[in-house]
C-alpha positions in Angstrom: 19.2 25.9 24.0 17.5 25.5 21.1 14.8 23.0 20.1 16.1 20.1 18.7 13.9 18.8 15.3 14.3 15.4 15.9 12.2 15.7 19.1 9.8 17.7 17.1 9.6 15.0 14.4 9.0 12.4 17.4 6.2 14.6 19.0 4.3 14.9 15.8 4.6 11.3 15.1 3.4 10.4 18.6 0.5 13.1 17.9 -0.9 11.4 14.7 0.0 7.7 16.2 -1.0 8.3 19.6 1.0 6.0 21.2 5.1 5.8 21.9 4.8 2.3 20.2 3.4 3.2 17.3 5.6 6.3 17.0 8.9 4.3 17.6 7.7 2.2 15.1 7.1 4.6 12.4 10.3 6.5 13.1 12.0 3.5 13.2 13.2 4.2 16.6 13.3 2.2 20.0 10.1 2.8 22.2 12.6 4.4 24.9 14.3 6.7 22.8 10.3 7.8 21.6 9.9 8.6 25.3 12.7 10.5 26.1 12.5 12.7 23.0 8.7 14.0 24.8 10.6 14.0 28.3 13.1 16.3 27.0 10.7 18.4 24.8 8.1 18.9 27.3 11.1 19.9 29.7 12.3 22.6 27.0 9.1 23.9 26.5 8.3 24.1 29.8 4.7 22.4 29.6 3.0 19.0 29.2 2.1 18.0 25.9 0.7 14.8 26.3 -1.2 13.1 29.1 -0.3 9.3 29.7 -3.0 6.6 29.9 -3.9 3.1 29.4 -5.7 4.4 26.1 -2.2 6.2 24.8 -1.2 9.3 24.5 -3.4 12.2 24.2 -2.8 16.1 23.2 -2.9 18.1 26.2 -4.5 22.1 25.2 -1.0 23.4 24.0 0.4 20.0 22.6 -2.9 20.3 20.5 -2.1 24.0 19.4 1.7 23.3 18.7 0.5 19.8 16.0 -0.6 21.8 13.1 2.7 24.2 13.2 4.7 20.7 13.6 2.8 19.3 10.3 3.8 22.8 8.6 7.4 22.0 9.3 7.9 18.2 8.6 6.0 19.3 5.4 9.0 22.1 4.9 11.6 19.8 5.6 10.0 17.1 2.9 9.8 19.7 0.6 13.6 20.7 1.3 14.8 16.7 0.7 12.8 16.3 -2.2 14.1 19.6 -4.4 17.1 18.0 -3.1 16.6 14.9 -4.4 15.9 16.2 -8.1 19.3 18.0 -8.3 21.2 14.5 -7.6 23.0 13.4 -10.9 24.2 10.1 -9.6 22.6 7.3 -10.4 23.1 5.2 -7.3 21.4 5.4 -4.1 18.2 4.1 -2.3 14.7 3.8 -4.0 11.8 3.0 -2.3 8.7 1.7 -3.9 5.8 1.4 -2.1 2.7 -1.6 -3.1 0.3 -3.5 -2.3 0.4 -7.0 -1.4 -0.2 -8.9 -4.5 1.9 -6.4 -6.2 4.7 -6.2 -3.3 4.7 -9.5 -2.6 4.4 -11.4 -5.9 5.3 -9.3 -8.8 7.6 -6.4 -8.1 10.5 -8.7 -7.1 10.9 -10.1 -9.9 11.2 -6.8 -11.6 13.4 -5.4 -8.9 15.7 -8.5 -9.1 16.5 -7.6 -13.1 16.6 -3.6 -12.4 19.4 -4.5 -9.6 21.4 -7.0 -12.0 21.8 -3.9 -14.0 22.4 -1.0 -12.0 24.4 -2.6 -8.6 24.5 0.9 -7.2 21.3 1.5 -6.4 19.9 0.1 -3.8 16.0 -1.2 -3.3 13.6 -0.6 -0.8 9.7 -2.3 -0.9 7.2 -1.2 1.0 4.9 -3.8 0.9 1.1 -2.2 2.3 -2.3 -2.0 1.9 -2.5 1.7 3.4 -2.0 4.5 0.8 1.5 5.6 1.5 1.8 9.7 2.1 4.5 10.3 -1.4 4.2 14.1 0.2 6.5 12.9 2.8 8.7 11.1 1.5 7.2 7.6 3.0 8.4 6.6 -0.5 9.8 7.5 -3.6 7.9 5.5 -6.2 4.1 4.0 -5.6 2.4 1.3 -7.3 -1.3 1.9 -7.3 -4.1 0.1 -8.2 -6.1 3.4 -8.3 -5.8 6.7 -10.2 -3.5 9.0 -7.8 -5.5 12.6 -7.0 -3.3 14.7 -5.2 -1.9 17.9 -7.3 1.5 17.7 -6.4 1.9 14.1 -7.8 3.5 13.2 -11.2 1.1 10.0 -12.3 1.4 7.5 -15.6 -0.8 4.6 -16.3 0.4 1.4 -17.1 -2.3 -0.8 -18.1 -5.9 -1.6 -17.1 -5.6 -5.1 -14.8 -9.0 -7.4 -15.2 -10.7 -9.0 -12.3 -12.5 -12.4 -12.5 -14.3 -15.2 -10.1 -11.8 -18.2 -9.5 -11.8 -21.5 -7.4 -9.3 -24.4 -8.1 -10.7 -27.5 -9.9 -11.0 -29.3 -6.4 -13.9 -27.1 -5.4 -15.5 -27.2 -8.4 -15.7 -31.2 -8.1 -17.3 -31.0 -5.0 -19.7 -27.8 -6.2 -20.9 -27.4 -9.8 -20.0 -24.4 -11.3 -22.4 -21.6 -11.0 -23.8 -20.6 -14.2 -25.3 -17.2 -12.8 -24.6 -15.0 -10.4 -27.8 -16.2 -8.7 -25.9 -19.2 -8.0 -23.1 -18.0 -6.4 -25.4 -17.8 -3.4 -24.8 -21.9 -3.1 -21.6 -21.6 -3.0 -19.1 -20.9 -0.9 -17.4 -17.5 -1.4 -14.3 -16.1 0.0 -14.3 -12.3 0.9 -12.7 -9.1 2.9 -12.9 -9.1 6.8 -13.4 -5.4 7.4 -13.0 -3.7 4.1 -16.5 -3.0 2.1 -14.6 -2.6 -1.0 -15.8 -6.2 -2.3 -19.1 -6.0 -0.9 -19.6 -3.1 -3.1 -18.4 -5.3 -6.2 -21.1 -7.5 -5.6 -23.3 -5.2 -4.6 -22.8 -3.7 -8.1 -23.2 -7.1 -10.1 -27.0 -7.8 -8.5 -26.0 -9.4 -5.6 -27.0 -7.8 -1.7 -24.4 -9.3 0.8 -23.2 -8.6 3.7 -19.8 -10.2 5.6 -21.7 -13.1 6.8 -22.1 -13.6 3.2 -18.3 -14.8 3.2 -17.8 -17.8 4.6 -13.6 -16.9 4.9 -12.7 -13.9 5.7 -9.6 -11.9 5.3 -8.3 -8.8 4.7 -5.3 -10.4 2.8 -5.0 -10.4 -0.6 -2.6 -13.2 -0.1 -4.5 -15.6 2.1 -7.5 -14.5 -0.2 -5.2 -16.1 -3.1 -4.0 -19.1 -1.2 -7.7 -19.7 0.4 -8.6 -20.0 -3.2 -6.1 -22.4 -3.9 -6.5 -24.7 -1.2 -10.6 -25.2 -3.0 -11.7 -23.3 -0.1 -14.7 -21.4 -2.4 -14.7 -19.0 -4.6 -12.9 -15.6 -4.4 -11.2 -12.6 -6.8 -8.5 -13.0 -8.6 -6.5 -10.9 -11.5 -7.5 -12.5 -14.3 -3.7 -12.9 -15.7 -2.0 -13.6 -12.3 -4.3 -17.1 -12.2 -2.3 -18.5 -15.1 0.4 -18.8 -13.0 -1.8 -21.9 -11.2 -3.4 -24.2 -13.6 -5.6 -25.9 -11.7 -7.4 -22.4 -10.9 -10.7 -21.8 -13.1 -12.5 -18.6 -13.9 -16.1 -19.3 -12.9 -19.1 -16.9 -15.0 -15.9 -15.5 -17.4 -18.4 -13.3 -18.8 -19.4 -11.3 -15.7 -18.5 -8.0 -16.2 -16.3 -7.4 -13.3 -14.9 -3.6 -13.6 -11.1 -3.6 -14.1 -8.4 -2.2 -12.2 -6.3 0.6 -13.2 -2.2 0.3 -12.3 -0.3 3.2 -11.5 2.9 4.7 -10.9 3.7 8.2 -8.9 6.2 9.9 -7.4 5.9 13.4 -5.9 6.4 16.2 -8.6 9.8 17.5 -7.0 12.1 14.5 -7.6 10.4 13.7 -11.3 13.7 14.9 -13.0 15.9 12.4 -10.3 17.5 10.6 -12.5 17.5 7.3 -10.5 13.8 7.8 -9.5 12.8 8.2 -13.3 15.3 5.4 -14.3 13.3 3.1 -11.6 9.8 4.2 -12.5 10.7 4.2 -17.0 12.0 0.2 -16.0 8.7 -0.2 -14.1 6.5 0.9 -16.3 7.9 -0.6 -19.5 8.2 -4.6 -17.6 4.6 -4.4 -16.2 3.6 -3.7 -19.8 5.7 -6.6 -21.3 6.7 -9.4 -21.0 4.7 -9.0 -17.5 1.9 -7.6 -19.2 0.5 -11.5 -19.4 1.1 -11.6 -15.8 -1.5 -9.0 -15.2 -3.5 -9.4 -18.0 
């Protein structure tokens, strides 16, 4: 009997997860079904390849030996569906974009809702994340970054540069003057990221030496961080053209020279001639520039 991929694609994902929950979740898969694809591999194979503990699943010896031979092959198989991809001529099927949260969440249905009104055959799929999706395998066709994409075998296009600023809403700023330097901002109350340095950096950059007892609210959510500022919590980041879509938010110090973000698109080279793909990301690219171009700027 021969081995069956799908229980190959399960082990690997169990490997790099480490648990059967966070495998079945990733595979989209019941936590059960995760289990018995190992049962029935290890019983094929003939030896263990995990052992089972209260801390997870970890590699036995020869389940260690057999992961990077398991990455070679999900990393054929992508390759396979994505040349694939690139010879469809339709133009229907499933796209899936993969963005952040402010993007996901706040911007890109609005885009996806007038993309769909005019092509009913495709179908849309958002991925809305934090983590850096892998386009190498096929965890999604199209990604919105807020960063300049690196890996070689990814087909990348700029949109636009996306400024940053300082905001709080008005009823904060009746409560606490607003700070005229960025010495000031240490009287104030100032709304910040939980477990990512990213922002500490920023200040850290601008003069400022905090730490995450600096930030009186915490949270790695670029939502909450947005609503925190609206409910004249503190003060906290915000793109610069997404705050004009609340009126009582103010920039505070509008000439500090926060660096800018840069948005991206990418897709893996392979499927850069699918017409549906390139259909998505031309739509995409040309609506973030304008009208949503005030949006973001």
């Amino acid at each position: 009997m021969q081995l069956s991929w799908d229980h190959i694609r399960t082990f690997h994902a169990v490997a790099s997860h480490g648990s059967l929950l966070a495998a079945s979740r990733h595979l989209g898969l019941t936590q059960p079904t995760v289990g018995r694809h190992i049962d029935l591999l290890e019983e094929r194979l003939g030896f263990t390849l995990f052992t089972r503990g209260r801390e997870g699943m970890r590699l036995t010896d020869k389940g260690s030996d057999l992961v990077a031979t398991a990455s070679e092959m999900l990393g054929t198989a992508a390759d396979f569906e994505r040349v694939a991809s690139g010879l469809e001529e339709r133009i229907e099927g499933t796209i899936r974009i993969s963005a952040n949260e402010i993007l996901g969440a706040l911007l890109l249905p609005g885009l996806v809702a007038d993309f769909m009104a005019e092509h009913p055959m495709i179908e849309i799929e958002i991925e809305v994340s934090n983590e850096i999706t892998n386009l190498l395998q096929r965890d999604a066709d199209i990604a919105v970054r807020m960063f300049r994409p690196t890996q070689n075998d990814l087909v990348a296009r700029k949109i636009i540069d996306v400024p940053l600023g300082l905001f709080a809403h008005r009823s904060y700023l009746e409560r606490h003057p607003a700070p005229r330097s960025v010495d000031d901002l240490d009287q104030h109350v100032l709304l910040g990221q939980d477990r990512n340095p990213s922002l500490i950096n920023a200040y850290n950059a601008l003069g400022m030496s905090l730490t995450p007892n600096s930030f009186q609210f915490r949270t790695d959510s670029n939502i909450a961080t947005i609503n925190a500022i609206r409910a004249g919590i503190g003060i906290g980041p915000l793109h610069v053209g997404m705050a004009k879509l609340w009126p009582d938010l103010v920039q505070v110090l509008p000439d500090l020279p926060v660096p800018s973000l840069e948005l991206w698109l990418a897709c893996h080279a392979d499927v850069r001639h699918n017409k549906r793909i390139r259909l998505v990301m031309d739509f995409l690219a040309q609506r973030m520039r304008s009208p949503y171009e005030s949006f973001l700027r």
